[in-house]
C-alpha positions as CSV (number, residue, x, y, z in Angstrom):
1,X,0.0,0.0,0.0
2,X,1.3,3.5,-0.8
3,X,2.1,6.5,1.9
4,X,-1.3,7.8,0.7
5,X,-3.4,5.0,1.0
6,X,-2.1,4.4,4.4
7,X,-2.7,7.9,5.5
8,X,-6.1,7.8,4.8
9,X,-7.3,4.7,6.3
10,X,-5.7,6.2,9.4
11,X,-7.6,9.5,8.3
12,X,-11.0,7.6,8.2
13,X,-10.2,5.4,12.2
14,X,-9.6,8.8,13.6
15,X,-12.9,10.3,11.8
16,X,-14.8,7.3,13.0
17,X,-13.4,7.8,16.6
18,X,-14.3,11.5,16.5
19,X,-18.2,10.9,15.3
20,X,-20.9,10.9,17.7
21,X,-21.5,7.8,19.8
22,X,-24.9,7.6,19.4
23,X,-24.3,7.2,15.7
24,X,-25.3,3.5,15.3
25,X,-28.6,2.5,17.5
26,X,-30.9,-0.2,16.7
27,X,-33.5,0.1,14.8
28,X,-37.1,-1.2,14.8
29,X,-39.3,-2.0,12.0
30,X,-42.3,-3.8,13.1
31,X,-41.0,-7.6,14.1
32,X,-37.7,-6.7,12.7
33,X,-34.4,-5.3,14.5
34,X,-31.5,-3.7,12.6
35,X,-28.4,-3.4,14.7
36,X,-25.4,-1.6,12.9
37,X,-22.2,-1.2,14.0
38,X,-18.5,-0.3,13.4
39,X,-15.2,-1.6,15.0
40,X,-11.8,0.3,14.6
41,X,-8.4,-1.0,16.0
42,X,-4.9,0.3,16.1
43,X,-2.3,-1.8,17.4
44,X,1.4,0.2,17.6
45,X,4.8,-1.9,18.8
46,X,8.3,-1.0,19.1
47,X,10.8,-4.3,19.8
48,X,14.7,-4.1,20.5
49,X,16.9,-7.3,19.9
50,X,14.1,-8.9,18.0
51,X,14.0,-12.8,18.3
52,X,16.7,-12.9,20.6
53,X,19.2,-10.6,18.1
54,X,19.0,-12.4,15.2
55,X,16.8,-10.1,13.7
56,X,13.7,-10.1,11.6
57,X,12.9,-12.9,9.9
58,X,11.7,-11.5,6.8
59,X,15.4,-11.4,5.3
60,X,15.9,-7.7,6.9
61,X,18.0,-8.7,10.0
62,X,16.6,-5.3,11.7
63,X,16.8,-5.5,15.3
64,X,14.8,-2.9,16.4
65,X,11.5,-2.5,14.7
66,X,8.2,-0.1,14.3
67,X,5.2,-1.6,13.7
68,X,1.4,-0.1,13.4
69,X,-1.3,-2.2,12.2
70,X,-5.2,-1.0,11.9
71,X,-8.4,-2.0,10.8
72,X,-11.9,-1.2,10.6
73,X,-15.2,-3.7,10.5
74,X,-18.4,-2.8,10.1
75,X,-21.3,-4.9,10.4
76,X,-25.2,-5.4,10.2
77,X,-27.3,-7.9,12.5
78,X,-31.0,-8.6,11.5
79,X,-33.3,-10.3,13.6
80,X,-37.1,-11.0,12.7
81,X,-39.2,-12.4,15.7
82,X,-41.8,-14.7,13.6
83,X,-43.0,-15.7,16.9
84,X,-42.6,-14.6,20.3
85,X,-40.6,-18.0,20.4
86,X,-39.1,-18.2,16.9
87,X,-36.8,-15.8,15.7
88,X,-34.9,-15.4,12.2
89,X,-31.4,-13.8,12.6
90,X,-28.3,-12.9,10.2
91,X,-25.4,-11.0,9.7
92,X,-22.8,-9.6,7.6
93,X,-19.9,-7.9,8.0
94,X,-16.9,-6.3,6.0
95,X,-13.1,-5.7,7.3
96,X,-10.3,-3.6,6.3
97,X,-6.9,-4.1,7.4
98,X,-3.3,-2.6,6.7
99,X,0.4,-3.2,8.0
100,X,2.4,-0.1,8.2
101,X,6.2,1.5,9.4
102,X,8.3,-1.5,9.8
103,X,6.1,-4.5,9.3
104,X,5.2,-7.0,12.0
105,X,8.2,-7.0,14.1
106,X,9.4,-10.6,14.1
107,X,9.3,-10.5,10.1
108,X,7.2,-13.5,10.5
109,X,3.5,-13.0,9.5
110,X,3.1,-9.7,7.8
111,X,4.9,-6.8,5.8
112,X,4.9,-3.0,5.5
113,X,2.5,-2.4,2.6
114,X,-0.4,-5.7,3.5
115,X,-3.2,-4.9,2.9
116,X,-7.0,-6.7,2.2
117,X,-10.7,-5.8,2.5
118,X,-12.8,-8.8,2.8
119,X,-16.2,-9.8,4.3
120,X,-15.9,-12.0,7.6
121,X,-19.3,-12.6,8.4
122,X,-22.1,-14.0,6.4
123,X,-24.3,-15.9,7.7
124,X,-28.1,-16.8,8.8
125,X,-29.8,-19.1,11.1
126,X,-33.3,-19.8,12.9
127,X,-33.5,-19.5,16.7
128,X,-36.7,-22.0,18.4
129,X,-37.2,-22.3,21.8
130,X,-34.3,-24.6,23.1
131,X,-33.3,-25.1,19.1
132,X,-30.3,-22.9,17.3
133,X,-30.1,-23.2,13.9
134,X,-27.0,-21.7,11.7
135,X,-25.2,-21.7,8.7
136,X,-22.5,-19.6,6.8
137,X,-18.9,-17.5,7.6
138,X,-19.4,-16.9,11.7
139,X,-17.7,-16.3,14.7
140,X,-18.3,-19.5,16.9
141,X,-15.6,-20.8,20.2
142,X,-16.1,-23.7,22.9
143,X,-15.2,-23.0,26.1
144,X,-12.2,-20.2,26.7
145,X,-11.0,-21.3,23.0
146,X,-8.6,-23.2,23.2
147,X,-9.3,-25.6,20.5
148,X,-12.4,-23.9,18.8
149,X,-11.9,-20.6,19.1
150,X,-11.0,-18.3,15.8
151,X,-11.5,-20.1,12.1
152,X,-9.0,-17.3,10.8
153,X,-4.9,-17.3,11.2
154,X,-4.8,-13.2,10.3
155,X,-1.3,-13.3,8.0
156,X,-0.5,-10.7,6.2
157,X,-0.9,-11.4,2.7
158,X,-4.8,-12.8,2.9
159,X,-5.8,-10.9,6.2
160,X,-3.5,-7.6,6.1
161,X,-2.3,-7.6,9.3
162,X,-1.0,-10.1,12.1
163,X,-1.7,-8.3,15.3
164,X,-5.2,-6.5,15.5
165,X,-7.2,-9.6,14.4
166,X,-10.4,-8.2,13.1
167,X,-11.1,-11.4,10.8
168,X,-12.3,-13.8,13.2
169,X,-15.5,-15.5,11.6
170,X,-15.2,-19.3,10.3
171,X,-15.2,-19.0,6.7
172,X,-17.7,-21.4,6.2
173,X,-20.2,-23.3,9.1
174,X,-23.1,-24.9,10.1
175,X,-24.0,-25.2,13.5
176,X,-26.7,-26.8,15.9
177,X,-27.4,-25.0,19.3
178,X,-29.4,-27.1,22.1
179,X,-29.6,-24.5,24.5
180,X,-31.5,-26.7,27.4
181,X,-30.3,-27.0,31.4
182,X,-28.6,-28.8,33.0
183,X,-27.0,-29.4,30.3
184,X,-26.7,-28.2,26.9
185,X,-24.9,-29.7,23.1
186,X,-23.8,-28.1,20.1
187,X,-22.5,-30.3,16.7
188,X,-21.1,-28.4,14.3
189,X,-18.8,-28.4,10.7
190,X,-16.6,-25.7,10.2
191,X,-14.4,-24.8,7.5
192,X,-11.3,-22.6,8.8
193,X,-9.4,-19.9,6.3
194,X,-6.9,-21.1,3.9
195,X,-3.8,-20.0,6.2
196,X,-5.0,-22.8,8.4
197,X,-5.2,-25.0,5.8
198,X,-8.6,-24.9,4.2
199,X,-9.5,-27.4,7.1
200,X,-13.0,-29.0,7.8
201,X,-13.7,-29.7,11.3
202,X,-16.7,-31.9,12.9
203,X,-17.3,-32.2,16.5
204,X,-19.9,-31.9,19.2
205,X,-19.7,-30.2,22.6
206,X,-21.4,-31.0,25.7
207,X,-21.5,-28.6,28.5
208,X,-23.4,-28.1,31.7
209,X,-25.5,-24.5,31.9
210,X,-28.3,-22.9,33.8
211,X,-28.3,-21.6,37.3
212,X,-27.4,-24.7,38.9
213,X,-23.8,-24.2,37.8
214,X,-23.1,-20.7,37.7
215,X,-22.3,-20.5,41.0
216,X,-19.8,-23.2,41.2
217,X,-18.6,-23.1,37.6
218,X,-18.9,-24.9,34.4
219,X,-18.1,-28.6,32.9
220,X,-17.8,-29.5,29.5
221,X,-16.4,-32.3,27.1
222,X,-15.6,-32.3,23.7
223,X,-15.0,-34.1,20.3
224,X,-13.4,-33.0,17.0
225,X,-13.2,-35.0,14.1
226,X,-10.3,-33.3,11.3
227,X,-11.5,-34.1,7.7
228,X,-8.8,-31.7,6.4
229,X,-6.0,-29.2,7.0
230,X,-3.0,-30.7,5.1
231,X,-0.9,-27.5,5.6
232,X,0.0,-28.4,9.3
233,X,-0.8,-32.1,9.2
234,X,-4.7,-31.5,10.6
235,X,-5.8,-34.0,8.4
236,X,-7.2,-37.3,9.9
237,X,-6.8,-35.8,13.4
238,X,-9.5,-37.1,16.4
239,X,-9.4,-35.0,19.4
240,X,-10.7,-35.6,23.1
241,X,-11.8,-32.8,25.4
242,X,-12.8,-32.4,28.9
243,X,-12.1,-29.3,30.6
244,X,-13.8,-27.2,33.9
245,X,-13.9,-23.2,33.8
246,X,-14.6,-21.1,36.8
247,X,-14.9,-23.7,39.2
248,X,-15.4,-22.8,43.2
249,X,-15.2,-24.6,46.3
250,X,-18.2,-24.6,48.8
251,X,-16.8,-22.1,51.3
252,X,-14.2,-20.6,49.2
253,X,-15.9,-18.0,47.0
254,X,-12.6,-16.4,46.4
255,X,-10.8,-18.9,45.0
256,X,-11.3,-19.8,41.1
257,X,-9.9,-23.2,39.2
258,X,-9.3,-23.5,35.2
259,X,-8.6,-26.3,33.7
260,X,-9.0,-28.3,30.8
261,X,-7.3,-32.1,28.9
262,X,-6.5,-32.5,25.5
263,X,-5.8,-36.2,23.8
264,X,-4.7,-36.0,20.2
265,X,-5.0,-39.1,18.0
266,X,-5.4,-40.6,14.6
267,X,-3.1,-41.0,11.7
268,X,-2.3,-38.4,10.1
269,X,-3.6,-38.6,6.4
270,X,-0.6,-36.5,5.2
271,X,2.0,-37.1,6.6
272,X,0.7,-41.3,7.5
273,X,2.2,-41.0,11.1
274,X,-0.2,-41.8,13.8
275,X,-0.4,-39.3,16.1
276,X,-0.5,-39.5,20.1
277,X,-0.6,-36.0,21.4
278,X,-1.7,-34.5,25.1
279,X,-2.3,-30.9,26.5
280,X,-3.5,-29.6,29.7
281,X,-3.6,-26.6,32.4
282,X,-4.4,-25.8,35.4
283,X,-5.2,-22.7,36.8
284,X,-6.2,-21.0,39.8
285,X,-7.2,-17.8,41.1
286,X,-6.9,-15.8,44.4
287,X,-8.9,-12.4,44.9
288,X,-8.7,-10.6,47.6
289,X,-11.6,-8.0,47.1
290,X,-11.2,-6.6,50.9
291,X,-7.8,-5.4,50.3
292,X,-6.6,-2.5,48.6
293,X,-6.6,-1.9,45.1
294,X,-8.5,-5.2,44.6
295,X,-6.2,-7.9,43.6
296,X,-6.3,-11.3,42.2
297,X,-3.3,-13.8,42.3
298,X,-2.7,-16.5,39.6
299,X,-0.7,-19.3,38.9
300,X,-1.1,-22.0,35.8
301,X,1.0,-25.0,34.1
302,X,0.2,-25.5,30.9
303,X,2.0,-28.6,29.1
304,X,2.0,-29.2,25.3
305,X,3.9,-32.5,24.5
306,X,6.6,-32.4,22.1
307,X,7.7,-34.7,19.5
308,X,10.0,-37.3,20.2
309,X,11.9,-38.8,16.8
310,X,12.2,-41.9,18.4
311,X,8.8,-42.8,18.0
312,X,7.1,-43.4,14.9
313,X,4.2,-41.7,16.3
314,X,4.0,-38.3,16.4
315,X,3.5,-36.8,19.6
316,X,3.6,-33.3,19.3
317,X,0.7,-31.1,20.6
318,X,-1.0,-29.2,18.0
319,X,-2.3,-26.1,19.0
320,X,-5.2,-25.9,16.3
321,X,-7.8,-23.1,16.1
322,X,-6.6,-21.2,19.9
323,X,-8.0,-18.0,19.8
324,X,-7.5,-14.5,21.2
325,X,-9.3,-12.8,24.5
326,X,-12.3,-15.0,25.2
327,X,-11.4,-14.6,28.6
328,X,-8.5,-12.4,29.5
329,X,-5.8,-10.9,27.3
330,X,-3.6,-13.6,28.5
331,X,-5.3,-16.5,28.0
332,X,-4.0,-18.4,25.5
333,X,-0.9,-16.0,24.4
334,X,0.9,-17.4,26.5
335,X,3.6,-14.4,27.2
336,X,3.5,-11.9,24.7
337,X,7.1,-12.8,23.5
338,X,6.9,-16.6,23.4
339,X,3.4,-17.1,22.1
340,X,3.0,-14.7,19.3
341,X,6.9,-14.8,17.9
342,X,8.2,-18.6,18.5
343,X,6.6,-21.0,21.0
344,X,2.4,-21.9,19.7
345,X,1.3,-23.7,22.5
346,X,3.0,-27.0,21.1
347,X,6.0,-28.5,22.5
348,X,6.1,-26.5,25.7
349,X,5.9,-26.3,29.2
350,X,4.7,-22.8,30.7
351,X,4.5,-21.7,34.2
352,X,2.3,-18.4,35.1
353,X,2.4,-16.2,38.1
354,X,0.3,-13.0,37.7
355,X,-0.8,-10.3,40.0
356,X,-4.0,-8.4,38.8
357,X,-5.2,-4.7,40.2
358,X,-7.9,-3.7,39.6
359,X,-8.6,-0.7,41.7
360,X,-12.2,-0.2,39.9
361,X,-14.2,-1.3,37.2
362,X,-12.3,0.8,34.8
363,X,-8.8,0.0,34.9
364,X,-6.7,-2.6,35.8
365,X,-3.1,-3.2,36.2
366,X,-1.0,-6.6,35.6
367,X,2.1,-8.4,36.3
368,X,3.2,-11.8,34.9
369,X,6.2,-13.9,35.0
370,X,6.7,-16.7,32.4
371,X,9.1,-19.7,32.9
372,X,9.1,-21.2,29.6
373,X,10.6,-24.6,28.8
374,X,10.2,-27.0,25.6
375,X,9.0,-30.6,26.2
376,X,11.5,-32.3,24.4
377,X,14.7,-31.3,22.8
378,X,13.9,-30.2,19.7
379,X,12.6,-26.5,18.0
380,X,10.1,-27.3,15.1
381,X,12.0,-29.9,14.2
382,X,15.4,-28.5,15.0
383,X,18.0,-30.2,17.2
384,X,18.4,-28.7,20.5
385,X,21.0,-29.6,23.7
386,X,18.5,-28.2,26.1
387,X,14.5,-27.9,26.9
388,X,15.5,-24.2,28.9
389,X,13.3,-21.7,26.7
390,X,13.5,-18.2,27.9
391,X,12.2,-16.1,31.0
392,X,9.9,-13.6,30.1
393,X,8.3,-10.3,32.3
394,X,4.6,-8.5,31.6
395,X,3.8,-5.3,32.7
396,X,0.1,-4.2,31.3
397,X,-2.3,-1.6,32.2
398,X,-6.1,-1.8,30.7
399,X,-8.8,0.4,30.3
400,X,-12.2,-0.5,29.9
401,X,-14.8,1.9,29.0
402,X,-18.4,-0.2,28.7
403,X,-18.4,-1.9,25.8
404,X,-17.4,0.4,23.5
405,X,-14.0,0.8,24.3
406,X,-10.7,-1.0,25.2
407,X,-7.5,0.0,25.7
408,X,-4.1,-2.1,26.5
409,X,-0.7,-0.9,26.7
410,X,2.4,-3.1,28.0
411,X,5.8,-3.2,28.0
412,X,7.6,-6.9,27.5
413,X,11.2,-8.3,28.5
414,X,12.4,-11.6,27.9
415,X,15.6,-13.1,28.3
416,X,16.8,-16.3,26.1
417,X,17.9,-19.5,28.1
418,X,20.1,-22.2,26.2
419,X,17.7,-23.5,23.7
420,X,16.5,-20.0,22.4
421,X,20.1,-19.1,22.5
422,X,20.8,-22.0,20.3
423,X,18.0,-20.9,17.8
424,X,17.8,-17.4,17.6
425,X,20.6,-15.2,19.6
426,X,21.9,-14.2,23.1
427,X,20.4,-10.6,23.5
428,X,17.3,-9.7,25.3
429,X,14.1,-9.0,23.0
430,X,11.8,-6.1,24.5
431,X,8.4,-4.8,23.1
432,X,6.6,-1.2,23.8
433,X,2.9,-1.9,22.9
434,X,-0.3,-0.9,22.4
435,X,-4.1,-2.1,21.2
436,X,-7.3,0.0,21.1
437,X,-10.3,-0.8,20.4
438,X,-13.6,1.3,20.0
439,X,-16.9,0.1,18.7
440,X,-19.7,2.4,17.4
């Protein structure tokens, strides 16, 4: 994209974020709803001794980097009440993205000069009492995400950015909501973007719901079936689930668990190895709303087995469709380092330990320490002497205004242990950061 064209995308966010708030209310005709709205997102990064000193990856060898990405999506719901009971919904939506300055600073995922405008959303679906019906390109996660979360990789070339993630509908879907209680299913087929690999994924999801459980937290269990995705060996794939979110202890209000299991198997249909893959976490959570400025304590493991060549199996962890804030910013980017640049939640071991402030509803304040380690002695393939990742250090303030608006900004250290040392470089690799969101 030229200087020009740049400049005035960046014209028309700043427009959008000037124009009156108001600006996009529902609207009622008869049995019909409109709902229009429009999302804009800037996301800004400096790094220093990018990937460890080595240098961008993109054949630049730069070491310190500038990188701005935006976007903007806006998007039209429908919904026609045909009964009081029966309702006919839809949407569609359209995003534009660009990469600017620098590029995306590990020279990995997207260049200065990216660009695309595309539709995300398409789709229909009837809504019946206990009975969801859907089909078409829509957003659609189980659980926090971390398997089916978001049907869209955002590279560069097809998606125009790496970092701001507006395109986050499957591409193609059809899904089955049974929203009943205690417990309620969904099966579904999806079809994921073509950086993923053009895959086609069946499952069904089984969760517990209704007021019984919201107290004490939720259950839920899982299957995926992989039809195809040849472009990271998807194909063939049969995953198990069970996982618990928000779970509390009679007498302990204040203290939160996560967790979740992953068993990957099948043969792979590409590659022919059979594959015999496990992840999990744990997670808990401490707050402490009597003391001052409000804080909650965390700690989590998260293992993602690794490959070991021994084997004829293949027991690396795939991390599949993980996606981005369905909880908290940290989630499943694990580390802001590790997880977007070189570890992706397979063949690693991660401990957590987070303080969270969050003096009122507004703003909060955040501090996390990453040990990371890989689970066997190897880097996408690569030999290495030693499983001793890196160490890596958080600090993020957010703001939160409503719905409307979010803001993050964050500084991040890491320091390379052996293996990354072996890999990339010796130096320490620190990122100045940024991401706003507004919605109208």
């Amino acid at each position: 994209m030229t200087k020009l064209k740049t400049r005035g995308l960046a014209a028309a966010l700043a427009t959008l974020c000037a124009g009156p708030v108001g600006a996009f209310e529902a609207r009622h005709f008869g049995d019909l709803t409109a709902q229009a709205t429009a999302n804009a997102r800037l996301g800004m990064q400096y790094g220093t001794g990018i990937n460890f000193g080595l240098g961008a990856l993109d054949g630049t060898r730069e070491r310190n980097r500038s990188s701005l990405a935006a976007s903007i999506k806006p998007k039209l719901t429908l919904d026609y009440a045909a009964t009081p009971a029966t309702h006919l919904y839809g949407g569609v939506s359209v995003a534009a993205a660009v990469t600017s300055l620098d590029g995306e600073i590990s020279g990995q995922f997207a260049r200065a000069g990216d660009t695309q405008i595309n539709t995300d959303d398409a789709y229909f679906g009837l809504r019946s009492g206990v009975l969801d019906v859907s089909v078409g390109a829509q957003e659609f996660w189980v659980g926090d995400g971390l398997l089916i979360g978001d049907g869209n990789f955002d590279l560069g070339p097809s998606d125009g950015q790496y970092w701001v993630v507006p395109f986050a509908a499957w591409r193609n879907s059809a899904i089955v909501k049974l929203n009943t209680s205690p417990l309620r299913a969904e099966a579904f087929w999806l079809r994921s973007d073509r950086d993923f690999g053009d895959s086609r994924v069946v499952g069904v999801n089984v969760e517990t719901s209704g007021w019984a459980f919201e107290e004490y937290g939720k259950l839920g269990a899982m299957h995926l079936d992989i039809l195809d995705g040849n472009r990271f060996h998807y194909d063939g794939m049969e995953v198990y689930d069970l996982r618990a979110s928000g779970v509390k202890l009679p007498g302990l209000k204040d203290l939160t668990f996560f967790g979740e299991f992953v068993r990957e198997v099948g043969r792979d249909s590409d590659g022919g190895r059979p594959n015999d893959a496990i992840g999990w976490y744990v997670e808990g959570q401490y707050h402490l709303p009597r003391l001052p400025l409000n804080p909650t304590f965390a700690y989590r493991y998260a293992h993602f087995s690794g490959d070991d060549p021994k084997t004829r199996d293949n027991e690396e962890y795939r991390g599949l469709f993980y996606s981005f804030y369905k909880r908290e910013w940290d989630t499943w980017y694990m580390g802001e380092i590790a997880s977007e640049y070189h570890l992706f939640n397979e063949n690693q071991n991660t401990q957590m330990f987070k303080l969270k402030l969050a003096p009122d509803p507004k703003w909060a304040y955040s501090a996390y320490y990453y040990h990371h380690e890989l689970d066997t002695k190897q880097y996408l393939g690569t030999p290495v002497s030693s499983t001793d990742w890196a160490e890596e250090i958080n600090l993020q303030v957010e703001y939160f205004l409503g719905h409307r608006f979010y803001g993050y900004a964050g500084i991040i250290w890491s320091t390379p242990n052996r293996a990354a040392r072996e890999i990339y470089g010796p130096d320490d690799f620190t990122v100045l950061q940024t991401w706003l969101s507004y919605t109208f």
